[in-house]
C-alpha positions as CSV (number, residue, x, y, z in Angstrom):
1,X,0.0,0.0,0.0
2,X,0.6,3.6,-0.8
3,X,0.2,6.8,0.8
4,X,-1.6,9.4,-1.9
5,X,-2.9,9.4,-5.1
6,X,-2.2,6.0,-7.7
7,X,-0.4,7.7,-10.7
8,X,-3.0,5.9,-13.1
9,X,-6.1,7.5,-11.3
10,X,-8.5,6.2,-14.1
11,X,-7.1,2.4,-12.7
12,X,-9.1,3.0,-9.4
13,X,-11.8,3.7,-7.5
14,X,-12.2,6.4,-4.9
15,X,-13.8,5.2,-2.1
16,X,-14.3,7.8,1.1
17,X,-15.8,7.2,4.2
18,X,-16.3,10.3,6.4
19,X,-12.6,11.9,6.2
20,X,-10.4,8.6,4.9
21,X,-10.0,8.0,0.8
22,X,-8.8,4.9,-0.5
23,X,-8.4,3.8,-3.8
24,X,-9.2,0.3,-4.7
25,X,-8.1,-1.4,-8.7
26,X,-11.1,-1.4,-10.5
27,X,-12.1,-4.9,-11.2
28,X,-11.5,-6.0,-7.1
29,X,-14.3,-7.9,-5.6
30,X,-15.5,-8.0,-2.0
31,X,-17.4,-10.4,-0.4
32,X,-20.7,-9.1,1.1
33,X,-19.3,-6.1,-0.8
34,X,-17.2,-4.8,2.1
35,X,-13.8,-4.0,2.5
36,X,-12.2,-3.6,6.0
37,X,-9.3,-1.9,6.7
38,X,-7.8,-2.0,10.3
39,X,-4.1,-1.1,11.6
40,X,-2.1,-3.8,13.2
41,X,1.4,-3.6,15.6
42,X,3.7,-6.2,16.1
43,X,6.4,-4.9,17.9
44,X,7.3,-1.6,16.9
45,X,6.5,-1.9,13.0
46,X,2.7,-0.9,12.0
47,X,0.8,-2.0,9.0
48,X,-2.7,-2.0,7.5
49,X,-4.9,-5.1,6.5
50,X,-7.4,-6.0,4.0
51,X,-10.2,-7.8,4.7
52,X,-12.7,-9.1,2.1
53,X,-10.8,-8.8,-1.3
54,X,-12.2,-12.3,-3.1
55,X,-10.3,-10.5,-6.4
């Protein structure tokens, strides 16, 4: 994952949610149609996960 805008903007979707944007590749499929995206820490390196992509 990237922080920003993708460089090929007409490859995405812009999904917001009150103040938070993501871009998702067009053509991605989600179960139940829902992504969730939730921030995990193990030890002191932080990341963000996916849930629900079925591609």
């Amino acid at each position: 994952m990237l922080v920003g805008q993708p460089s090929k903007i007409d490859d995405f979707n812009l999904i917001q949610v009150d103040e938070i944007s993501v871009y998702v590749k067009k053509g991605v499929i989600a179960n139940d149609d829902t992504l969730t995206i939730s921030a995990k820490r193990f030890l002191w390196k932080e990341s963000l996960v996916v849930q629900g992509m079925a591609y």
